[in-house]
N, C-alpha and C positions, 0 to 999 in steps of 0.2 A: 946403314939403312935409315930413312927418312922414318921419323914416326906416324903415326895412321891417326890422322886427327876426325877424333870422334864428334858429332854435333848432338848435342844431349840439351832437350827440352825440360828444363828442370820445374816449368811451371805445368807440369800434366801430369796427371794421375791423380785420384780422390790423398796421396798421403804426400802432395809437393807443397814446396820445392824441398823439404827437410829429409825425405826416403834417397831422390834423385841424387842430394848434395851427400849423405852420407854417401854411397854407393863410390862415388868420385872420390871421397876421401880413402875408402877400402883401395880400389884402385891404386893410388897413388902411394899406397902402402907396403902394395905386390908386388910381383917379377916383372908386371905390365907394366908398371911407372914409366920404364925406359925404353917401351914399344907404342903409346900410346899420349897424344894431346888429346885432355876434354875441353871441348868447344861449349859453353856453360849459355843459353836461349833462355833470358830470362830476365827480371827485375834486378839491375843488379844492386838496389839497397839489402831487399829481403836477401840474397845471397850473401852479400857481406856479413850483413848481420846475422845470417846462422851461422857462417863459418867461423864467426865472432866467438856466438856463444858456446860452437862444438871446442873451438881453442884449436882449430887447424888451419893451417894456409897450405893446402897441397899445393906439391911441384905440378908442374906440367897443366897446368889451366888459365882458360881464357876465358872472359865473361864479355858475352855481348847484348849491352844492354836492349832490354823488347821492355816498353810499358805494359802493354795491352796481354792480354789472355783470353784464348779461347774457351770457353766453357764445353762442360759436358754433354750438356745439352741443345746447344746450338746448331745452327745450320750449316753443314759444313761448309758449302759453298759463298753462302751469303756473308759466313764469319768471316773467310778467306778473303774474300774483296772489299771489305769494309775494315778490316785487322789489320793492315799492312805491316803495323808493329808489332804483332803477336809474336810470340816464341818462335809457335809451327812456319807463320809465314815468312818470317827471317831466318828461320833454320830450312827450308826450303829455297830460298835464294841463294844465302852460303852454299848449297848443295849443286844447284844447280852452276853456279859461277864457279865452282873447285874450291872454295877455301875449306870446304872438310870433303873428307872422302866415304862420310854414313852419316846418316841422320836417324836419330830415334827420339821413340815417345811412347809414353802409356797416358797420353789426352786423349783428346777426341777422333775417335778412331776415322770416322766420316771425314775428316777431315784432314788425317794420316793421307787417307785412301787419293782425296781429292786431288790435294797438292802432288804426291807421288804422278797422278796420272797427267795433271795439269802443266806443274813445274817440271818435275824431271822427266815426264813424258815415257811411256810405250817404246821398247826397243822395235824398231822396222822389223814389221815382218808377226809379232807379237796381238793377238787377238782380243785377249784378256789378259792382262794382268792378275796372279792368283797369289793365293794364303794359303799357308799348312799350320799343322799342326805336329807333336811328337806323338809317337806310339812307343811307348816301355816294352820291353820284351823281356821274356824272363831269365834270359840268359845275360844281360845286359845291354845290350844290346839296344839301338831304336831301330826305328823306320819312320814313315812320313806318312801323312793323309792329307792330299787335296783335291777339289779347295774346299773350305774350311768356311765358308760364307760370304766369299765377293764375288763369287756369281752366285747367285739362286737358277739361274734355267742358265743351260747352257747348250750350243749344239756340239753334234759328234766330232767336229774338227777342233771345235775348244777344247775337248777331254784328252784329244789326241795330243794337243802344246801342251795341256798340262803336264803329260808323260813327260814329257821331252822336259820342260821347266824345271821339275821335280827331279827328275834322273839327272842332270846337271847339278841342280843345289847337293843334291841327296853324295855324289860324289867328289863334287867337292870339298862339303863340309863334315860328311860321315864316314863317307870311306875311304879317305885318303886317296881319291881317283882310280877307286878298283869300281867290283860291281855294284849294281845297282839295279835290281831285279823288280818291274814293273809288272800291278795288278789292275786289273780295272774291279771295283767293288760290284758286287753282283748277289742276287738269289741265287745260286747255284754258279756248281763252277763249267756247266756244261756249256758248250761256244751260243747256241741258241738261245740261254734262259736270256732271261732280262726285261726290262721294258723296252721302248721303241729307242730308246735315246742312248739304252746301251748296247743293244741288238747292233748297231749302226757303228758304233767307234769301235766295237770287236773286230772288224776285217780293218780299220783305218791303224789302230795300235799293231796290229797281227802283220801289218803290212811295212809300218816306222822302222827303218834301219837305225834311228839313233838310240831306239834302246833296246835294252833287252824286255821283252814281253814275253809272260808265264802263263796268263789266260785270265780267267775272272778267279775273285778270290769272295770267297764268302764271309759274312761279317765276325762268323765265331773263331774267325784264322785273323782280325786285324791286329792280334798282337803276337802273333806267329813271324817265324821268318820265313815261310814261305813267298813273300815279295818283300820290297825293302821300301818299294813307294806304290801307295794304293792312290788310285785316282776315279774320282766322284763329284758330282754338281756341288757346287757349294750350298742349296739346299739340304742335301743329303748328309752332307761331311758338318755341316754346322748341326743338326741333330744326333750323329753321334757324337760330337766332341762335348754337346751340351749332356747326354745322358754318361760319358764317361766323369764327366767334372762331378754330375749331381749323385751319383754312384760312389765314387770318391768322398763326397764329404759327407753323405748317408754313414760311409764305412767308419770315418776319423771322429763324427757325431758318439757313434755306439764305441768308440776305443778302440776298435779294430785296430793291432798293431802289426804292421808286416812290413819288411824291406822292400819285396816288391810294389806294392801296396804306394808307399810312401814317392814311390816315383813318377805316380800319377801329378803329383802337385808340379805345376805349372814356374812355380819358382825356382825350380831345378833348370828349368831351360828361358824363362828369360822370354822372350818375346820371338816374332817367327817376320822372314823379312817378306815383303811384297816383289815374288818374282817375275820379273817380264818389263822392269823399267831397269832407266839408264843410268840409275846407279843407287846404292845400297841404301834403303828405307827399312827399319825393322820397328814394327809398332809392339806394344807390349798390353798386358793385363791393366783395367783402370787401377783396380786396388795394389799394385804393386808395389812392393817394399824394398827396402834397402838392396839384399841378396840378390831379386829378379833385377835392379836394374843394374847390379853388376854382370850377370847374366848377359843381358840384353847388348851390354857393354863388349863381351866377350865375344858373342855371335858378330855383333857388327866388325870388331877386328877380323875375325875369321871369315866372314865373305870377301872384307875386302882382301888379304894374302891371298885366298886360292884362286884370285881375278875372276870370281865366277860371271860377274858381269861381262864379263870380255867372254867368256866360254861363251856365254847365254849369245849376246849377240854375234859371235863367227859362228854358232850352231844355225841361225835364222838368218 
């Protein structure tokens, strides 16, 4: 089997290129080594020179050298076209041209987003492009929630792809291509509550042959398994995911020690990919550490084996 060559932004995130480079060293330490090329978007002095001082030469890496860096707070757009050497924008090219088969980062997210839509482009057929998030369960268990903040308004037929999106990633990568039990998030689980926006995609979901639809799910079930993918504006889903994080570190502030508890953190899973383009894009947490960007690592291997990009577009 060909190995799955990953393209890794190793100058993004608030703790690069030193978090991104260990991560790659973990890797190449694992059962991964002999499943995986990292494709290293970066400076490659500062790269030498950490791998210098970590005292490692991993197998299986490429460096291609980017001067330039997008910042954090830049314009995605305007960095994009003025950066041509940036990390993001040459790991977006390599992307687009095949020489990796995923691309990741925890930089500038606007700017994730841009290239994904720009470079690798919207699969046909595809309205929005969306983001999730994990939901813990207490069994073990996850599920999914999106989108998660790249749409803020959306109409009733976007909510209805994102079922479909979701139900494809969601079995691909979580249930080994069994179910995938679709909710749309609601006040109430009765077919009528809702605002106008959900009122409207309940007969368009209720109607979708390609998934399974359960009906509306209410928020104090989002960590139930009563559906396995909730779907919501990215308005909506980016204020729960914000009160589930600020909840989370309220609890880890006061000591709160619990197993389940502890699976809220965001470093257990790594980053979350942008579905609905032409091939695997997973952006990750700015503050991300060593751990998440093996994570983030892992996830992009696993879209690309379950060919969910190929699912996505014979689905649409």
């Amino acid at each position: 089997m060909n190995k799955i060559r990953v393209g890794i932004d190793v100058m993004g995130g608030d703790y690069a290129p030193l978090e991104p480079l260990k991560a790659v060293i973990d890797i190449a330490k694992s059962n991964l080594n002999n499943e995986i090329i990292s494709v290293l978007f970066g400076r490659e002095t500062e790269i030498t020179k950490i791998l210098n001082e970590l005292g490692e030469t991993p197998e299986n890496i490429e460096i291609i050298n980017c001067e330039e860096v997008i910042e954090m707070g830049e314009h995605p757009t305007k960095a994009l076209s003025q950066k041509r050497n940036s990390s993001i924008a040459t790991g977006f090219q390599y992307l687009t041209e095949g020489k990796i088969d995923a691309f990741l980062s925890a930089g500038n997210t606007g700017a994730m987003h841009v290239g994904a839509m720009f470079s690798v482009k919207p699969i046909q057929g595809v309205l929005r492009p969306t983001i999730t998030t994990i939901l813990p369960r207490p069994d073990g268990s996850v599920g999914i929630l999106l989108d998660v903040g790249a749409n803020a308004d959306c109409k009733p037929e976007v909510l209805n792809q994102f079922a479909t999106l979701g139900s494809l990633f969601y079995k691909a990568v979580y249930s080994n291509n069994n179910q995938a039990k679709v909710g749309l998030l609601n006040i109430g689980e009765e077919k009528e509550k809702g605002n106008l926006l959900t009122q409207a995609a309940y007969p368009l979901l209720e109607a979708n042959e390609r998934i399974d639809f359960v009906g509306n799910i209410e928020g104090r079930y989002l960590f139930s398994n009563k559906a396995d993918v909730i779907v919501c504006d990215g308005f909506t889903g980016n204020v729960v995911l914000k009160v589930a994080e600020g909840l989370f570190y309220n609890l880890m502030k006061r000591g709160v020690k619990d197993e389940y508890l502890d699976r809220f953190n965001f470093k257990y899973y790594g980053g979350t990919p942008i579905l609905g383009v032409n091939a695997p894009v997973i952006i990750g947490h700015g503050i991300s550490k060593a751990d998440t960007f093996v994570k983030m690592i892992e996830l992009a291997k696993d879209v690309v084996v379950s060919k969910m990009i190929d699912k996505i577009k014979s689905s649409f």
